[in-house]
C-alpha positions as YAML, in Angstrom:
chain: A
units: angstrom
residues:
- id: 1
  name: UNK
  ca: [33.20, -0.47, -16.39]
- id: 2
  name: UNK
  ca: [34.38, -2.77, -13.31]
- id: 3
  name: UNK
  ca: [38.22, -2.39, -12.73]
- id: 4
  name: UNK
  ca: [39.97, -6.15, -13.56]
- id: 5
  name: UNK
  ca: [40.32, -7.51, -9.96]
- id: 6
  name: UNK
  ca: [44.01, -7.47, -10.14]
- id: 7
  name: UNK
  ca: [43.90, -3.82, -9.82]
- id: 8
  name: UNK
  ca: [41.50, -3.43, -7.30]
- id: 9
  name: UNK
  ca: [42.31, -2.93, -4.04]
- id: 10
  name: UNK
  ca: [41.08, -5.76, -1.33]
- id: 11
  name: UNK
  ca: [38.47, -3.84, 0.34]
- id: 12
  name: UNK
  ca: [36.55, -3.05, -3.28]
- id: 13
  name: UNK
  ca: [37.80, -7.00, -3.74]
- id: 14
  name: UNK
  ca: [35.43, -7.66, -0.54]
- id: 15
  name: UNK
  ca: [33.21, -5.57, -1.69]
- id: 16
  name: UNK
  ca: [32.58, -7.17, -5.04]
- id: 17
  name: UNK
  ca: [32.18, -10.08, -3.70]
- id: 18
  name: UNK
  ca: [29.83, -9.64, -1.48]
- id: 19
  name: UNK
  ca: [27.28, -7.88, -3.68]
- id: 20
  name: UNK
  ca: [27.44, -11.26, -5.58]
- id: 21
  name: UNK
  ca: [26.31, -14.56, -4.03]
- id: 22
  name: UNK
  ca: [28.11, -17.91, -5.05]
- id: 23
  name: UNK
  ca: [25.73, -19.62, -7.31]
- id: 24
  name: UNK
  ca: [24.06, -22.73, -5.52]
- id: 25
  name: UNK
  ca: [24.55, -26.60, -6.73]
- id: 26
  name: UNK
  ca: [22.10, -28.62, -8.58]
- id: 27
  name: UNK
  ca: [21.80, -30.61, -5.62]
- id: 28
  name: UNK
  ca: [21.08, -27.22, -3.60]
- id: 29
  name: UNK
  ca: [18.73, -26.21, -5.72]
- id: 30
  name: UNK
  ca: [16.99, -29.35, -5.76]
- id: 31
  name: UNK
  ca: [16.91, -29.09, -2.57]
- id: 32
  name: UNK
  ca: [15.56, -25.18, -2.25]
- id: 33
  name: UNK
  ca: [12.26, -26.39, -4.30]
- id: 34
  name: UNK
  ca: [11.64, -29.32, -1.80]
- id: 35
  name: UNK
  ca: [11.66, -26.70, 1.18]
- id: 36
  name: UNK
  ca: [9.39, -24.35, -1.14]
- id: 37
  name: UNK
  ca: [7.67, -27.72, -1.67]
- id: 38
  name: UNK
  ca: [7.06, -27.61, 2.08]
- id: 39
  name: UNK
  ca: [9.24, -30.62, 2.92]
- id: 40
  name: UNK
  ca: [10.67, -31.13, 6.56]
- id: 41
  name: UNK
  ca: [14.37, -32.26, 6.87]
- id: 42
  name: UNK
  ca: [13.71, -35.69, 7.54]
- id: 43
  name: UNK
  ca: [11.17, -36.00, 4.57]
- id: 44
  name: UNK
  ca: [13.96, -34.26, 2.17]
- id: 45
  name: UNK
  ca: [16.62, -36.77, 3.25]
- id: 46
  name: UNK
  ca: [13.92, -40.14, 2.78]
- id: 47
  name: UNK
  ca: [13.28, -38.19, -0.59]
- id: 48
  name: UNK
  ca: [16.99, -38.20, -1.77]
- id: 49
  name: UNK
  ca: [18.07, -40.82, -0.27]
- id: 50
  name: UNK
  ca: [20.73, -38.86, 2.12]
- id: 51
  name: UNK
  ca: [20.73, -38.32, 5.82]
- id: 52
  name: UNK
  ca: [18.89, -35.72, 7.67]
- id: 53
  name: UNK
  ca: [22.52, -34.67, 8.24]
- id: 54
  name: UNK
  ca: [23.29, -33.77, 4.74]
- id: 55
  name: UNK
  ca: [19.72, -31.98, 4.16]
- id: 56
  name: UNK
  ca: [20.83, -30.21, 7.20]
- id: 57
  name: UNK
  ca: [24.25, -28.71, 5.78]
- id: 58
  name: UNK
  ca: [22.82, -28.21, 2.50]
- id: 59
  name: UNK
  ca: [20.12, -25.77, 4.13]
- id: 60
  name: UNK
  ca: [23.22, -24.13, 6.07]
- id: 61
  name: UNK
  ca: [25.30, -23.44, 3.21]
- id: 62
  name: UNK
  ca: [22.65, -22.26, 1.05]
- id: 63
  name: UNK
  ca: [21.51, -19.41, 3.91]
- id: 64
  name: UNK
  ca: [25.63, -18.60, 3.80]
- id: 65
  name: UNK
  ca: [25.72, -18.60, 0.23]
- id: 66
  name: UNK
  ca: [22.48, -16.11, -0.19]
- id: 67
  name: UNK
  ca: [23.80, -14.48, 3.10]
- id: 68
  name: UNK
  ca: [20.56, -14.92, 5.18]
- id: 69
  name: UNK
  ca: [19.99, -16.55, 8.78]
- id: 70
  name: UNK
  ca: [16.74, -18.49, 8.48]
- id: 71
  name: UNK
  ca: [14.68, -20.59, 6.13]
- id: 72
  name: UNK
  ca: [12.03, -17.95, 5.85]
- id: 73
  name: UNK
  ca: [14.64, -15.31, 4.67]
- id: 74
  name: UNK
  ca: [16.28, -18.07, 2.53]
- id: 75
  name: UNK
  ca: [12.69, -18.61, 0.69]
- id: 76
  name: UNK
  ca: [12.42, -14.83, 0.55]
- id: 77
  name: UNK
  ca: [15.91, -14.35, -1.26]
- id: 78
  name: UNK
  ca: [15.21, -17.41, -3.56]
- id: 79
  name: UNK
  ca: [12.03, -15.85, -4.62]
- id: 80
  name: UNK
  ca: [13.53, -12.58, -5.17]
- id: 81
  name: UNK
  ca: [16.65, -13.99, -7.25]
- id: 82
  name: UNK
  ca: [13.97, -16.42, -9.44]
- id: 83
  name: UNK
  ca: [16.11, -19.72, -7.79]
- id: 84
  name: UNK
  ca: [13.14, -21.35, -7.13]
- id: 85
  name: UNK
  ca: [9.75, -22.08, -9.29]
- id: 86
  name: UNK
  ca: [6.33, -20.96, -8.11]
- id: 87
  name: UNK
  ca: [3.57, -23.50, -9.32]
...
């Protein structure tokens, strides 16, 4: 049984923490299945509406969040963790 995190000590804190990624947004998400989908950057932001920009630091936080450094590892992850939905 996990320890309640007032009593653990900062580097099991750490620890903890990184063994779970944050969970991603709807609007990440969405945007997760459009890359799957095979969607550029500049065809995601037409899609939604937003600039390429925005596409851009969605993709970024979503590679911190699942703690990977590249689209094809970020596809990987989301595949592994069921974030996305083969067709």
């Amino acid at each position: 049984m996990p320890l309640p995190v007032k009593t653990m000590s900062k580097r099991d804190r750490l620890l903890t923490k990184r063994k779970r990624p944050e969970t991603l947004t709807e609007r990440e998400q969405e945007i997760l299945q459009l890359i799957w989908s095979g969607l550029k950057n500049k065809e995601i932001a037409d899609r939604l509406k937003i600039s390429v920009k925005t596409v851009e630091a969605h993709r970024a936080n979503m590679m911190k969040k699942v703690r990977v450094s590249n689209a094809a590892q970020l596809l990987n992850a989301a595949i592994q963790e069921g974030l996305i939905q083969i067709r």
